[in-house]
N, C-alpha and C positions, 0 to 999 in steps of 0.2 A: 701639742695639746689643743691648741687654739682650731686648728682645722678640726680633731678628733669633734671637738666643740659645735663647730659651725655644720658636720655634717649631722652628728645627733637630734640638733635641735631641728636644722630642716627635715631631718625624718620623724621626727615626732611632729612637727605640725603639719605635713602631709598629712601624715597617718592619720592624725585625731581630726583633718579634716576628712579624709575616705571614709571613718567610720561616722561623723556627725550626715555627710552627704548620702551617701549607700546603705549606711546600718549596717556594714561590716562587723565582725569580732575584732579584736586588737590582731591577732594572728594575717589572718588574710589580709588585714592594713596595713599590715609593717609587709609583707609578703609583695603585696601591689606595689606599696613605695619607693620599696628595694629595689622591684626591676626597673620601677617607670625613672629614677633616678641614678639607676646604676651605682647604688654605693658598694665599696667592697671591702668597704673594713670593717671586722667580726665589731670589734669593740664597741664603736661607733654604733653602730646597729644594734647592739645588748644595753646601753646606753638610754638611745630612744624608746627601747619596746620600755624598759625599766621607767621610764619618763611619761610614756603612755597610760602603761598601768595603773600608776599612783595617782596621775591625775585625771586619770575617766574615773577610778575609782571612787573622787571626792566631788563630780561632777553637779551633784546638786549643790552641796556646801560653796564650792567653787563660784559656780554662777551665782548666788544667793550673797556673794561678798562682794563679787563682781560689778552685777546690776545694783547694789544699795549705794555703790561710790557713781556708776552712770546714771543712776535717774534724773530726769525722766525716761532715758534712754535704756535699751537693755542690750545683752553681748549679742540675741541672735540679728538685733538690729545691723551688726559688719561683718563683712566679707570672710569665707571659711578661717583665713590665714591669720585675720586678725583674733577671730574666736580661740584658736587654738592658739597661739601665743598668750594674749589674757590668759587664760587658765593654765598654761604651761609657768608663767610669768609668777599667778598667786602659787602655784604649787611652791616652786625651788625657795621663791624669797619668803616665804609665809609659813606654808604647811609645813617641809620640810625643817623647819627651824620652831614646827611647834608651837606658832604663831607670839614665838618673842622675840628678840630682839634682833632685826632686822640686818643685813650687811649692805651699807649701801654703795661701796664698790663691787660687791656683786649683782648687785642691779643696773648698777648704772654698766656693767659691762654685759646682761643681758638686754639690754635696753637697746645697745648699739650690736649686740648678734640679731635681736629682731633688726632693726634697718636693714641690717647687710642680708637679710635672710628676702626680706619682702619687700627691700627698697623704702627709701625713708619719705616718700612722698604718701606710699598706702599704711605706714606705721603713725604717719604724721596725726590723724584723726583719733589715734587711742596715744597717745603720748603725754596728754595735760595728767589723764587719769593715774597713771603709772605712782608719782608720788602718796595721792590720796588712798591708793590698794597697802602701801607700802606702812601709811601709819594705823588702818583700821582696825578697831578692836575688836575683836571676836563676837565679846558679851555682846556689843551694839546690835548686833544681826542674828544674834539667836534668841536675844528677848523679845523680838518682835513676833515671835512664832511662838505656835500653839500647842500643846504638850507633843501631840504624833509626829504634827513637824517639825519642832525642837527635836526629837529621837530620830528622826530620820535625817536631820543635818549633820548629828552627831555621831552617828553610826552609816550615814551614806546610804541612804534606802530613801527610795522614794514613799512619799506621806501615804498613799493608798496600801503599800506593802506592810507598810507598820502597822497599819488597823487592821488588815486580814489575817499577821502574826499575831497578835493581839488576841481577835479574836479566835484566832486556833488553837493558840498556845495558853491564853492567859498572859498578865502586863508584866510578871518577872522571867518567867521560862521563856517571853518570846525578845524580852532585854538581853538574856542573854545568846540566845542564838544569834540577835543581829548582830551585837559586840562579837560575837565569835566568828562573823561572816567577816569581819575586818580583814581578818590576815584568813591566807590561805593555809588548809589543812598540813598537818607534815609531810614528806613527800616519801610514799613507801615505793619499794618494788618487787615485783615478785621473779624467783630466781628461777631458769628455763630448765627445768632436770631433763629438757629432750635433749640437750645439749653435753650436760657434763651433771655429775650427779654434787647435789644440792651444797654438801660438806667443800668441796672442790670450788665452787662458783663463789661460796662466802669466801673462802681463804685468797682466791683470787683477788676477789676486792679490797678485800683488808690489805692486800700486799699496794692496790693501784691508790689507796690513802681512804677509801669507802667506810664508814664508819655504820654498823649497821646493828640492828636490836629487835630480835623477832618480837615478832607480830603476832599474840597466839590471840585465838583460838584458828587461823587459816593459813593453811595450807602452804609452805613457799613463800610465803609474805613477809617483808622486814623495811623496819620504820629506819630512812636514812639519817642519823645521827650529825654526819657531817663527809664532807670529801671536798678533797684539794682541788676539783675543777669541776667542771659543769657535767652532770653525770653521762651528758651524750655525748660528750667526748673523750672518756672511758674507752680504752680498748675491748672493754668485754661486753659493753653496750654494744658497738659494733658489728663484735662477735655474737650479736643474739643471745648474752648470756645470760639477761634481764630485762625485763619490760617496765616504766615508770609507769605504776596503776595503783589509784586510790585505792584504799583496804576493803570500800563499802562495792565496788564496782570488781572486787577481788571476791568476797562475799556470793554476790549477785549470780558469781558461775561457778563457785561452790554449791552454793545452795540448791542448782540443777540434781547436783550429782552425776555426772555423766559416767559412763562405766564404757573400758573399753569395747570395740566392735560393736556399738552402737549406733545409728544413725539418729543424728542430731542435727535441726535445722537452727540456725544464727539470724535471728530476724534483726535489720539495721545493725548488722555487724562492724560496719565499716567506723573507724580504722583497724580495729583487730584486734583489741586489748580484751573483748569474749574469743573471742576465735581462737585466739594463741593459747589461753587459758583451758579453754575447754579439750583444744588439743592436749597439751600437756595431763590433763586430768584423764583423759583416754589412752594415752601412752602410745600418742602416735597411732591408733588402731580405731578401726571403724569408720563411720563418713562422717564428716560435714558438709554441711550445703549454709553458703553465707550470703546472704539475702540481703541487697541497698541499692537505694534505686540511685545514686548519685558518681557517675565516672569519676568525677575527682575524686570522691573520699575511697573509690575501689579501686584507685591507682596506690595511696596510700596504704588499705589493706593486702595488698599485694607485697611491698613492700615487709610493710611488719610478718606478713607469713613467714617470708622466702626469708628476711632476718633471723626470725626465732626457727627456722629450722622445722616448719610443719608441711607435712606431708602428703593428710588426710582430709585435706579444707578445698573445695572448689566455689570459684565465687559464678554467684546468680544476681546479672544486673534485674531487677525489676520491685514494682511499686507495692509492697506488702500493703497498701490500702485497698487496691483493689484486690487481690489474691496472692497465693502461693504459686508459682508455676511449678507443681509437681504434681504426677500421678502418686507415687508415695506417701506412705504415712512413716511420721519418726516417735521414737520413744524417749526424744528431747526435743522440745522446742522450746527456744530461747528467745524472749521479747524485750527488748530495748527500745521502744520507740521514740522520736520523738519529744521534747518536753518543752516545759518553759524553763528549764534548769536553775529554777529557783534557788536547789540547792548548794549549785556551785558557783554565786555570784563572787566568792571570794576569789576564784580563780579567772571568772570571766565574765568581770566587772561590769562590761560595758554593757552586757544583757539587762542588766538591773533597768537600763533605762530606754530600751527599744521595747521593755513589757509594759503592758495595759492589761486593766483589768479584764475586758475583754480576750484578751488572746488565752486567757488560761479556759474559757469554754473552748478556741477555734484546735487548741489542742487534744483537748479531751475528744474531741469529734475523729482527730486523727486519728487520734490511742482506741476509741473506740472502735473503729471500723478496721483497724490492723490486728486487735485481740482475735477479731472474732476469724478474719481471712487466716490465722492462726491457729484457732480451735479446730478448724477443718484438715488440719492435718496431724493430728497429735492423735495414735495409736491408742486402741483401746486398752489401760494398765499403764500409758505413760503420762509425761509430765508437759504442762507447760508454766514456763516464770515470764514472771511480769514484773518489769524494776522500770524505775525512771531514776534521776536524780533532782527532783521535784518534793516540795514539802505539801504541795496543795492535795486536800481532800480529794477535788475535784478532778484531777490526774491519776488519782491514786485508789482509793477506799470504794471512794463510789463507781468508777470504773469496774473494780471488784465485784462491790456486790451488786450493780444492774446485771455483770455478766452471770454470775451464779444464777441467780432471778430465770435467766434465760437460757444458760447449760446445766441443768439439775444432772448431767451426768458427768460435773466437776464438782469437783469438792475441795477447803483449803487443805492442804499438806503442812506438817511440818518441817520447820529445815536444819539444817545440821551445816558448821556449827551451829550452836548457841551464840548469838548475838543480836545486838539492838533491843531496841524497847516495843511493846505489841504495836500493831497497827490500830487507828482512830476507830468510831463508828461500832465496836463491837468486835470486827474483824482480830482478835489479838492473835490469832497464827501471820497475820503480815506480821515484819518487821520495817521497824523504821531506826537509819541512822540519822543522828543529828551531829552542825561540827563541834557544840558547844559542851558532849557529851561524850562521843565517842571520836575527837579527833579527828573526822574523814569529812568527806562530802555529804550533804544532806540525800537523802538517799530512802527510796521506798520499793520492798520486793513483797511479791506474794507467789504462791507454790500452790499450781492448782495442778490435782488430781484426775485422771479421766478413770470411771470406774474400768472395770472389768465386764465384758461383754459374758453376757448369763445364756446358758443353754436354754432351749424352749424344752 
């Protein structure tokens, strides 16, 4: 237990230094860690990422407890290792415990895994503080704060995100979407009928301990209830019998509608949870062409294809900002670009605080110039959708209607199912999911129209 111990925590503060140094995700942190330290024990590893999580998740509150026991002094003032132990340290004795009563043989035994972790000459300099973290009262450090920042310590959103919910949402609807960003959405998945037919794949899992509870109104979709181990260790996970995919990103390539022996382009397809989707709703029949300018993430769509058993997908490395590389037009185009993933800080935490207000224009710019290298190929009578998983205007609505403004030969569509709430701005054929509403990722699609080409 003791080593399981010692290697978990040295991969969590690796980790949460890679990501505080690089700006990394948690994923590609624990990823880099792993190799550059060779761990090889599953647990240990599920362990730290779970230690990761919870505490980039609370990273403002964290440091904000942190630095009110070092002042003058603040946590970015010491070295990556030390940073990330501090807040590894307030997480387990503090947060985790709800910030009552305290174990002080489990401190004083994380106290001596930092030494042995970092050597007690470089722990020596954060070692006075350790006690004073350990009696601090919560109220002390959030009465010092301002109503948005009081709500953003308390729900873990940085002060600037709280006024631009605020004012998008209003001060209760946007209370609750943050309290709802807290925990991550349930975990649905949708079941692969290219593989075995749908009735077949539930009983399957039901037998491997898979607890599952459709999802209506979409298609193959079911909210996982509970299971005896980790779903990707499932044999029928394996077997490609099921893909883990948020309901609103399930949605997203329903709402295309693909029909088989269509051709249908997958803009930022990669990793493949549109592709396999879209597949299956065409029944294996027609083309895809899957569009990402990133080798690594089209190693991994590769991957999930040849998994799920699709047939009809060929990948296209290249940069949807500046063009399509086809002579072709399709009677699907599918646009995923890019976003500030506002919507899914629940799941990937550490975003919350590599965004600036700023970057939500440097995106729109992206989304912008990718719509349109995309309207260029959408057949005249076909579709093209537009989802982020973003809740900003700015990503989203207005995107929308600058493009209409400037393709009068699109128009919105409606989409099928019925779900979400209208889009902002007027637009109400968008929809928008929220997590604190519909359970899933924050999430915004629209369905645009190319007319039909008129004889002269």
């Amino acid at each position: 237990m003791r080593c399981l111990l010692k290697d978990a925590w040295t991969v969590a503060i690796e980790t949460l230094s890679w990501i505080e140094l690089r700006k990394l995700s948690e994923r590609l942190a624990l990823a880099k860690t792993v190799k550059q330290l060779d761990v090889r024990d599953p647990n240990a590893v599920r362990y730290a990422y779970g230690l990761v999580v919870e505490t980039i998740r609370r990273k403002n509150l964290i440091d904000k407890v942190v630095n009110s026991v070092l002042a003058p002094k603040e946590i970015n003032e010491f070295n990556m290792g030390i940073q990330a132990f501090l807040r590894l340290y307030v997480y387990q004795t503090r947060v985790a415990k709800h910030w009552g009563e305290f174990n002080l043989k489990e401190a004083e035994s994380i106290a001596k895994l930092g030494r042995s972790i970092l050597g007690w000459k470089t722990l020596r300099e954060a070692e006075p503080f350790l006690g004073f973290l350990l009696t601090l009262q919560l109220d002390h450090v959030l009465k010092e704060a301002d109503t948005e920042e009081r709500i953003g310590l308390q729900t873990f959103h940085p002060t600037w995100f709280v006024k631009y919910c605020i004012n998008l949402l209003g001060r209760r609807e946007a209370g609750a979407f943050l309290e709802a960003d807290i925990n991550p959405p349930p975990t649905c998945i949708r079941v692969n009928t290219l593989k075995a037919s749908e009735e077949a794949i539930v009983k399957k899992l039901a037998a491997e301990g898979v607890k599952l509870e459709k999802t209506e109104p979409l298609k193959h979709v079911y909210k996982v209830l509970g299971s005896k181990q980790s779903l990707t260790d499932e044999a029928s996970f394996r077997e490609g019998l099921f893909y883990i995919q948020d309901k609103a990103s399930c949605f997203a390539a329903q709402a295309a509608d693909p029909k088989p022996e269509m051709t249908v382009f997958d803009v930022c397809a990669a990793p493949g949870a549109k592709t396999t989707y879209l597949a299956q709703l065409m029944q294996n029949q027609g083309s895809i062409y899957s569009v990402d300018y990133s080798v690594r993430r089209m190693q991994a769509w590769r991957r999930e294809v040849a998994r799920m058993g699709v047939k009809t997908a060929k990948p296209v490395l290249a940069d949807a900002c500046v063009s399509l590389p086809f002579a072709l037009e399709a009677d699907v185009v599918v646009l995923d670009p890019p976003c500030t993933s506002t919507g899914v800080f629940a799941k990937q935490p550490s975003a919350k605080w590599r965004l600036k207000p700023r970057s939500i224009e440097k995106m729109a710019d992206i989304q912008w110039r990718m719509i349109n290298s995309c309207a260029e190929k959408v057949k005249a009578g076909g579709v093209l959708t537009y989802s982020t998983c973003s809740i900003t205007v700015e990503e989203n609505e207005m995107i929308i209607e600058r493009f209409l403004k400037q393709h009068p030969e699109f128009s919105l569509a409606d989409m099928k199912p019925e779900m979400g709430l209208p889009g902002l701005k007027g637009l109400e054929k968008c929809r928008r999911l929220y997590p604190h509403v519909h359970e899933s990722n924050g999430f915004f699609i629209a369905k645009l129209l190319k007319q039909q080409e008129t004889e002269n």
